[in-house]
C-alpha positions as CSV (number, residue, x, y, z in Angstrom):
1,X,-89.6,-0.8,73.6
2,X,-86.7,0.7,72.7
3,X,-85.1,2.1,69.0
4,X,-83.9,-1.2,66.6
5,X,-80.4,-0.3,66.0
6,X,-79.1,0.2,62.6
7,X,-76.5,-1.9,60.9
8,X,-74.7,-2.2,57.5
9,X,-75.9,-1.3,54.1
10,X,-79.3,0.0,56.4
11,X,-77.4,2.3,58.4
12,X,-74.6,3.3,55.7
13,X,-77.8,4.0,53.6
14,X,-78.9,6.6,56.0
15,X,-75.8,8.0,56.6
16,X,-75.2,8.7,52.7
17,X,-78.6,10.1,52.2
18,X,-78.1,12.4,55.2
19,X,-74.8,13.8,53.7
20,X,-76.4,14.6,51.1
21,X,-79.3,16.4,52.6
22,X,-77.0,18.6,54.9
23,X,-74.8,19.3,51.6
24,X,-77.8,20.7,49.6
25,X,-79.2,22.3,52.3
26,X,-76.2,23.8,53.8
27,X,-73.3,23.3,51.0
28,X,-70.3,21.4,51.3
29,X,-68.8,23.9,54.2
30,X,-71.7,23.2,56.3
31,X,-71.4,19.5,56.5
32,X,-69.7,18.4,59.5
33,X,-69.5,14.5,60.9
34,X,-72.0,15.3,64.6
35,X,-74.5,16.8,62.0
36,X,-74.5,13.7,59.9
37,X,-74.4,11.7,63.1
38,X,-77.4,13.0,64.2
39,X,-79.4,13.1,61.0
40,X,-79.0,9.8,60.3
41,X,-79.9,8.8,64.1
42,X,-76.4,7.2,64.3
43,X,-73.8,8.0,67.3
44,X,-70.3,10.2,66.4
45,X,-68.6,7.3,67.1
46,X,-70.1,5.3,64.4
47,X,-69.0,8.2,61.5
48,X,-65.9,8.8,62.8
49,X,-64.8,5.2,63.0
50,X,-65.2,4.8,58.9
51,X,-64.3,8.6,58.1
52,X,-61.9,10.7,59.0
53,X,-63.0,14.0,57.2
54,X,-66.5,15.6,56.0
55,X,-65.1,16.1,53.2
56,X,-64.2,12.1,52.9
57,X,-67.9,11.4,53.8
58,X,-69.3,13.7,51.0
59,X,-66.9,11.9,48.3
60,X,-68.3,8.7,49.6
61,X,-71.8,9.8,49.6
62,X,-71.5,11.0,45.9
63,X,-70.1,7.9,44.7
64,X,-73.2,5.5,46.4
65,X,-75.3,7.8,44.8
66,X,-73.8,7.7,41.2
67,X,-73.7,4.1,41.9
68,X,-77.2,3.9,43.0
69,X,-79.3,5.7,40.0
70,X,-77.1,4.6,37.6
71,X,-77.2,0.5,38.8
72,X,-73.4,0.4,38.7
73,X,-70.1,1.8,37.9
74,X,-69.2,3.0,34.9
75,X,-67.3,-0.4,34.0
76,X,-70.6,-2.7,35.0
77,X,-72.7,-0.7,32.1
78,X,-74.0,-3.0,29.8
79,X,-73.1,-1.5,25.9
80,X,-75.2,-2.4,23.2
81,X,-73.8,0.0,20.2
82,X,-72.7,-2.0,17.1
83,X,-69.2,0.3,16.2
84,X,-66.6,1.3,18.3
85,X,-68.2,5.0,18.0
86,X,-71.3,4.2,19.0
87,X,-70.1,2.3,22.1
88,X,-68.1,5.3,22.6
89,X,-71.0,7.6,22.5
90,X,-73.1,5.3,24.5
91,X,-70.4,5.1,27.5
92,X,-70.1,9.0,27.4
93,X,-73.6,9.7,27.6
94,X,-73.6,7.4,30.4
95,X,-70.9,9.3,32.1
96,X,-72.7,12.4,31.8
97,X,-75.8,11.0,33.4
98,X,-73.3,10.4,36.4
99,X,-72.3,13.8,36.5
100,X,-75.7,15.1,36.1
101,X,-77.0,13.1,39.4
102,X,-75.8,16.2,41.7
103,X,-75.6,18.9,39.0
104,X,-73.0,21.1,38.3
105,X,-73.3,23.6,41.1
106,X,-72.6,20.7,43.9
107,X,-69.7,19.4,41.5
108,X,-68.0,22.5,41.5
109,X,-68.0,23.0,44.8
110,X,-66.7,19.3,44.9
111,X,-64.0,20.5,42.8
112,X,-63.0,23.3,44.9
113,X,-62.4,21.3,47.9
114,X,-60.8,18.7,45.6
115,X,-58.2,21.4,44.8
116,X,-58.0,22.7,48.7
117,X,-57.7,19.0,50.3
118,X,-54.5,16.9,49.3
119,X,-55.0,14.3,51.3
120,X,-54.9,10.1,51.0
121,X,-59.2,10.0,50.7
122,X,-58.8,12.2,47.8
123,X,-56.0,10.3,46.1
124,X,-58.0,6.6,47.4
125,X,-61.4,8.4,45.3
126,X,-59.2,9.6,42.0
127,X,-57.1,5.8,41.5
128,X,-60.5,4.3,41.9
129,X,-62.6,6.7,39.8
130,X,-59.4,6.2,37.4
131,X,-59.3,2.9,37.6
132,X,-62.9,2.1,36.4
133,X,-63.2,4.7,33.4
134,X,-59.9,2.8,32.0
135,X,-62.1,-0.3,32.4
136,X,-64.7,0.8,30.8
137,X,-62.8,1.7,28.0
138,X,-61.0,-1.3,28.0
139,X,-64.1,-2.9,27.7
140,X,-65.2,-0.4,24.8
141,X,-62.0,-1.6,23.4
142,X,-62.4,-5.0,23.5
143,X,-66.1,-5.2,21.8
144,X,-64.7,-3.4,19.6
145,X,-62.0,-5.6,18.2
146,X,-64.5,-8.6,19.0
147,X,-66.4,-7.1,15.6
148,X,-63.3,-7.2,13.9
149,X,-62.4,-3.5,14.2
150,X,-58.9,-2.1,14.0
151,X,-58.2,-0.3,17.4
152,X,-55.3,-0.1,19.5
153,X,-54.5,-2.2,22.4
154,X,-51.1,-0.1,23.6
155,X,-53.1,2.8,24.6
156,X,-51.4,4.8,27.6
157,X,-53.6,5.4,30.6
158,X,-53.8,8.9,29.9
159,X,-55.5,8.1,26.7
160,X,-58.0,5.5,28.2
161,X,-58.8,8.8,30.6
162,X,-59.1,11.4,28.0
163,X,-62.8,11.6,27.7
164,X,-63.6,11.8,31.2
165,X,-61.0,14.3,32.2
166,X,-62.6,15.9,29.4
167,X,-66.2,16.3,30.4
168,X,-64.8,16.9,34.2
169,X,-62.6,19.9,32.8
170,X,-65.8,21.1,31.0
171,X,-67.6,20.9,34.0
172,X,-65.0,22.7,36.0
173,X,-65.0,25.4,33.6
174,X,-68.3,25.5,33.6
175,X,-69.1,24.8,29.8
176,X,-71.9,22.7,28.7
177,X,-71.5,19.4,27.3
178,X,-73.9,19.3,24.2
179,X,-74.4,16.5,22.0
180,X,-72.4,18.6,19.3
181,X,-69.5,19.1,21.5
182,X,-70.1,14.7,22.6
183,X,-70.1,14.3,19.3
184,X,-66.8,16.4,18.2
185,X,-64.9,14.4,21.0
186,X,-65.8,11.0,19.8
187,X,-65.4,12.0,16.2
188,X,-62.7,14.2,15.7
189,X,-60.7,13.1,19.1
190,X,-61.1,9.8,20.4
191,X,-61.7,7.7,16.9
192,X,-58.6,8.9,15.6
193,X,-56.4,8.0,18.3
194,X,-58.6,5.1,19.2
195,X,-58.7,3.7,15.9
196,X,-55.7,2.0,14.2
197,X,-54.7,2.8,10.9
């Protein structure tokens, strides 16, 4: 009897988890699309059809991963602080369990290839990564007035994306994120711009 063919969430399953086996094996300059292929018992045909670049596949891979261990994006976390700081810390400490799921080391080589690949997967993964840290604010936001607290509602993008830009510079950079430095953001940056007088 022959090999049950894999399909859907089964097979993309497979495919993700042997990206990222090749990736921390090899690194992100050893992952081509045949390797994957034949890790995850697939044909080429069947990678090449949904991505065009490794370097595609690897952003996908991290993303079901993130989305995986941490049961969600960041805008489907439930937050159960009672003051738009605590909310806040809550959400960032969530953010940095994210970032944590590959470490630092495969992030930065992430961000290297970010910076070498301009291409339409790369601006497809930052409107979308964008796109649910400013809900998750939002949602921040929003509890937050539900209390009764003053904070703004004509916050520009930018601001909504501070805090994660933040951490990801950090990370770039390669300077820790301690709960003092957590803390100094919420307190000293995002509160007061956050917050209305």
């Amino acid at each position: 009897m022959g090999k049950t063919r894999r399909r859907g969430a089964e097979l993309e399953a497979a495919i993700y988890q042997a990206t990222r086996t090749i990736i921390d094996r090899e690194g992100l300059a050893g992952l081509t699309l045949p390797k994957v292929a034949l890790a995850a018992g697939t044909s080429k045909p069947v990678i090449y059809r949904r991505w065009n670049t490794p370097f595609e596949l690897a952003i996908a891979a991290v993303q079901d991963q993130i989305r995986r261990e941490n049961k969600g994006n960041m805008d489907q976390y439930v937050l159960t602080g009672n003051s738009l700081r605590a909310d806040l810390l809550q959400l960032m400490h969530r953010f940095l369990i994210s970032i944590d799921t590959f470490g630092n080391s495969y992030l930065q080589s992430l961000f290297t290839e970010i910076s070498q690949h301009e291409n339409e997967a790369l601006r497809k993964m930052i409107d979308r990564s964008s796109q649910i840290d400013m809900r998750a604010i939002d949602g921040v936001l929003k509890r937050a007035t539900d209390r009764g607290e003053n904070v703004r509602t004509d916050l520009a993008d930018d601001l909504k994306l501070l805090p994660f830009d933040w951490v990801r510079y950090n990370i770039f950079v390669q300077k820790e994120v301690t709960e003092q430095r957590l803390t100094m953001l919420v307190d000293d940056i995002l509160l007061p711009i956050y917050s209305q007088e």
